[in-house]
N, C-alpha and C positions, 0 to 999 in steps of 0.2 A: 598555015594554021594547023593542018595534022599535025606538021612537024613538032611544030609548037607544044600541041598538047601531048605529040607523045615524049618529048623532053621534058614536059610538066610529069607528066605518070611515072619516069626514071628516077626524077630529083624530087616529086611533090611530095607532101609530107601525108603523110594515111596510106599511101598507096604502097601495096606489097610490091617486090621487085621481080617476082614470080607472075606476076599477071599476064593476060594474053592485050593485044592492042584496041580490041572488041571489048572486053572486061572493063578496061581502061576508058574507052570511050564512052562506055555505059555507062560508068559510074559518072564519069565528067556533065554527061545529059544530063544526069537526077541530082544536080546538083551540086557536082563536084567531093561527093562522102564517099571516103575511101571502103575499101569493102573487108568485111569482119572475119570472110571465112576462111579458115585457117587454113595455109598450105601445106606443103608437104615437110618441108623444114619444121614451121611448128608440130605439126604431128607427130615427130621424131622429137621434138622437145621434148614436148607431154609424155611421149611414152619413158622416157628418162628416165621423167620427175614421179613416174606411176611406178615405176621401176626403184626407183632410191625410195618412195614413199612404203615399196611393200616390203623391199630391204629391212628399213627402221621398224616397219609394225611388227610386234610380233605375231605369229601363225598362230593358229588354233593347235598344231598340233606342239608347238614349242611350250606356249600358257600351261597345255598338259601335263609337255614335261617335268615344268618345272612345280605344277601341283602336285607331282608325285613326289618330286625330292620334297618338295618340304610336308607334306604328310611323310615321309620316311622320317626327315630329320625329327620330326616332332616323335614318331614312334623310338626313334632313336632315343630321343631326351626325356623321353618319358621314365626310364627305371632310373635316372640322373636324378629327376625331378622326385619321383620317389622316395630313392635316397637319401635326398634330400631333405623332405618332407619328414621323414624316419628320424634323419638323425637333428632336425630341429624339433621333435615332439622330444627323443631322449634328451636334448640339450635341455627341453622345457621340463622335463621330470627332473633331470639332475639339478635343474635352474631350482628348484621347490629351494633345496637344501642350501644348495650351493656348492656338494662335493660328494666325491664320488664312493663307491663303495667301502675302497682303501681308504678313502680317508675319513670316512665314518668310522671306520673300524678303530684306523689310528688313535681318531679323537675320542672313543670310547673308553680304548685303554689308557689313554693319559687321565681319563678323566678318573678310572679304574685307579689307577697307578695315586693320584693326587686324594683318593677318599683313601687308601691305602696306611697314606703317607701321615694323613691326619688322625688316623683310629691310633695309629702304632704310639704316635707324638702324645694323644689322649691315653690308650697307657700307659707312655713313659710315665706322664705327668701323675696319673693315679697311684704309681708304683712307688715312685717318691713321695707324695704323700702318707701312704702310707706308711714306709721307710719311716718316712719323719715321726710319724703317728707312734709307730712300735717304739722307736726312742724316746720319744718325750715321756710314753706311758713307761716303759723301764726306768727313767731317770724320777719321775715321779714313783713309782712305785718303791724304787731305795731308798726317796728320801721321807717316803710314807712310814716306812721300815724302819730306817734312822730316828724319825721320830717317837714313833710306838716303842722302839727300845728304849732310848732312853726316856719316853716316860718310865715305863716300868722300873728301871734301873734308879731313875729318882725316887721313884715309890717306897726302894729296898731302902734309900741312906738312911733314913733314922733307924731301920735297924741294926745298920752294918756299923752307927755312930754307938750304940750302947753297948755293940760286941765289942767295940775298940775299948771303950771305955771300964767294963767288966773284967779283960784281958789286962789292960794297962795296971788293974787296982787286984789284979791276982783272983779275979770271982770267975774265971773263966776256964774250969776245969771240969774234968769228967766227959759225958755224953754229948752234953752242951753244947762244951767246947769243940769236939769233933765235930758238931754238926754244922757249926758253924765256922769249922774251915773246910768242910767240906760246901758249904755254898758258897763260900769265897771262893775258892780254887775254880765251881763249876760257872761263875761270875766272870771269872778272869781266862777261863777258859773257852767259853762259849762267848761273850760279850764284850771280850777285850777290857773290862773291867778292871780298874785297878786303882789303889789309896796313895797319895802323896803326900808330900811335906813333912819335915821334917827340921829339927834343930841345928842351926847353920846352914843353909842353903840360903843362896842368895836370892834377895828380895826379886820375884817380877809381877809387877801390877795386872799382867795377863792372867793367871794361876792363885796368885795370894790376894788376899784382902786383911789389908791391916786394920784392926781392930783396938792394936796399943801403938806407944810408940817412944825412943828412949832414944838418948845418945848416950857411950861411952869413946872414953879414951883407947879403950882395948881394940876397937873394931876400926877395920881400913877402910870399910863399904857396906851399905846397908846390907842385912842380913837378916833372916829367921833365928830369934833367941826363942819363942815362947809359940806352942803349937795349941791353941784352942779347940779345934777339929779339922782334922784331915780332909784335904780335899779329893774328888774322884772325877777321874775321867774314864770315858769309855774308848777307847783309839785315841785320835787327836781331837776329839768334842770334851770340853768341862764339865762335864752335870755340875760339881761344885767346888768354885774357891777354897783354898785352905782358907782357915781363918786362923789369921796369928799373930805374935806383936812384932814389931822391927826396932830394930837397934839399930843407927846410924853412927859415924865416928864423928866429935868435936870438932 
């Protein structure tokens, strides 16, 4: 029966293999409940796993450690961070505009350069006007000129039609008569003034104005036969047609 139960205690299930045979029989009395308290093999377990456990924790004095590196690195990141800081407020100052000094400036002077370009264009354009201005007013002014002469020059014909007339019929002698080629001449010399038409010249409806009018056998192509009154141009303006008769040929 010992044997028994000490072959039970070797093989039986609970019971440590470390046990003494007293241990064993002890337990077997109260019941057969193996017994809990740990041997010396477990001891050596535990102290292991107490062992690997303080392995993996970290120490007090490592946690330290590593609170100092990172208060360092944060000291360290701190003028990075700054910097940073720094160069996103100038980013946000530059951001207002959108560019940077140079290109302010840049954009100034084009803008400079473009009010420049418009002032100069605004006086071309006044300069030519004006230009035009001075011309139109000289071109009017000649023909202001042009006209006031030859009014006046109209004014003169009926006198310059009875010196012809006086001259032709022999009444045109003495002091008179010089004084009246001496406005002639100062007519024809200042005004370009001067009397045409004359006996056979040929007819041109620009210059003459027929007044009679005849055919002969004698004549090959209309013609001036009869001088009524001379006409007067001053250059190449008519103040007045001749007036005269034409004789055309059969």
């Amino acid at each position: 029966m010992a044997e028994a139960e000490n072959e039970n205690v070797q093989h039986g299930d609970g019971v440590k293999p470390n046990g003494s045979a007293g241990e064993v029989n002890s337990a077997a009395q109260q019941g057969g409940q193996p017994d809990t308290t740990p041997n010396q093999g477990d001891t050596s377990a535990g102290n292991v796993a107490a062992e690997s456990t303080a392995g993996s924790a970290p120490s007090a004095e490592g946690q330290a450690a590593r609170t100092d590196e990172t208060t360092d690195a944060n000291a360290a990141d701190t003028p990075s961070e700054s910097r940073s800081e720094s160069h996103d407020e100038t980013s946000e100052g530059a951001g207002v505009s959108g560019l940077s000094e140079l290109d302010e400036a840049l954009l100034k002077v084009a803008q400079l350069e473009e009010q420049l370009a418009r002032r100069s264009a605004d006086l071309y354009n006044v300069q030519q006007e004006y230009n035009g201005y001075v011309k139109r007013s000289k071109a009017d002014a000649l023909v202001q000129f042009e006209l006031g002469k030859a009014k006046v020059l109209e004014g003169l014909i009926p006198v310059l039609d009875n010196a012809y007339l006086a001259r032709e019929h022999g009444e045109l002698e003495g002091p008179a008569g010089k004084i009246v080629a001496e406005l002639e001449h100062t007519l024809a010399t200042n005004f370009s003034m001067e009397r045409f038409g004359s006996v056979g010249d040929a007819f041109d409806p620009a210059i003459h104005e027929a007044l009679m009018h005849s055919t002969s056998a004698d004549v090959e192509a209309e013609q001036v036969n009869v001088i009524m009154q001379p006409g007067y141009r001053a250059g190449e303006k008519v103040l007045r047609p001749a007036r005269v008769g034409v004789v055309s040929p059969q």
